[in-house]
C-alpha positions in Angstrom: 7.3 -30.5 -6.5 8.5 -29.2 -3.0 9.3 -25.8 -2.1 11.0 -24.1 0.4 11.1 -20.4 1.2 13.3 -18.2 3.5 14.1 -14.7 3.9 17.5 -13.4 3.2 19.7 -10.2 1.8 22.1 -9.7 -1.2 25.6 -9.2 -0.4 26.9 -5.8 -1.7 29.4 -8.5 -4.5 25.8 -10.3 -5.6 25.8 -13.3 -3.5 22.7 -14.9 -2.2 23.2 -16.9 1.0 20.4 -19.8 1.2 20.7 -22.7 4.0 22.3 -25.9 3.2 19.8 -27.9 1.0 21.9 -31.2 1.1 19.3 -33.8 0.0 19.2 -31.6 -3.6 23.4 -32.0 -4.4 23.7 -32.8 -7.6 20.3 -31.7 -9.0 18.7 -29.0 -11.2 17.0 -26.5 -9.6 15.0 -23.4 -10.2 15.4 -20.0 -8.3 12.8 -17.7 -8.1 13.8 -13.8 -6.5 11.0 -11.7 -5.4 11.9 -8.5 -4.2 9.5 -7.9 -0.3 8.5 -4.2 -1.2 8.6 -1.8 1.5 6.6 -1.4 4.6 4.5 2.4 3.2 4.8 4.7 6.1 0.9 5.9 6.7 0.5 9.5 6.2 -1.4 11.9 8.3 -5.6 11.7 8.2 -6.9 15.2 7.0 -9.4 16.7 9.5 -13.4 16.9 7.8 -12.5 21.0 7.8 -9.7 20.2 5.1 -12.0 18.1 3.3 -15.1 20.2 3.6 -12.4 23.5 2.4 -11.0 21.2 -0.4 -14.2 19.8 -1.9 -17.2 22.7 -1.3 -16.6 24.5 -4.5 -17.6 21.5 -5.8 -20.9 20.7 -4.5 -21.7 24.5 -4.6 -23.3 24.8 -7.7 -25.8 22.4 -6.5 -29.2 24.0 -6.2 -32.0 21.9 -4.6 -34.7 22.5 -2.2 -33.6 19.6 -0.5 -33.6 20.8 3.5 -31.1 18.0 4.5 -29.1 19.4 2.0 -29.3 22.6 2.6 -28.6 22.5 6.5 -25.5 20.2 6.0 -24.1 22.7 3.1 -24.6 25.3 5.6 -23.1 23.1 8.4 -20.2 22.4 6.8 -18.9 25.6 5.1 
């Protein structure tokens, strides 16, 4: 089975455009449309302070006696 792939656009009356495939006149074929999604546009990185603001109430209830711990919560608030 061959295949070939190219890149092209629907026409605003539903006509697809493909290049002239003359050695296949005459013959069944079978079409295959896959839409190409949409480059995503990267959003802004959130600084460690909006992080740290976001997510402290979470680790606050978090009692240890841990000094590592403890210096970084204190770091960090």
């Amino acid at each position: 089975m061959e295949a070939f792939k190219f890149a092209t656009t629907v026409l605003k009356n539903g006509i697809i455009k493909i290049p002239e495939l003359e050695n296949f006149t005459n013959q069944k074929i079978e079409v295959i449309v896959v839409l190409k999604s949409e480059k995503r546009v990267k959003t802004e990185r959130n600084s460690m302070n909006d992080f740290l603001l976001n997510w402290a109430g979470f680790f606050s209830t978090v009692e240890t006696d841990d000094p590592r711990f403890n210096y970084l919560m204190e770091k960090y608030k």
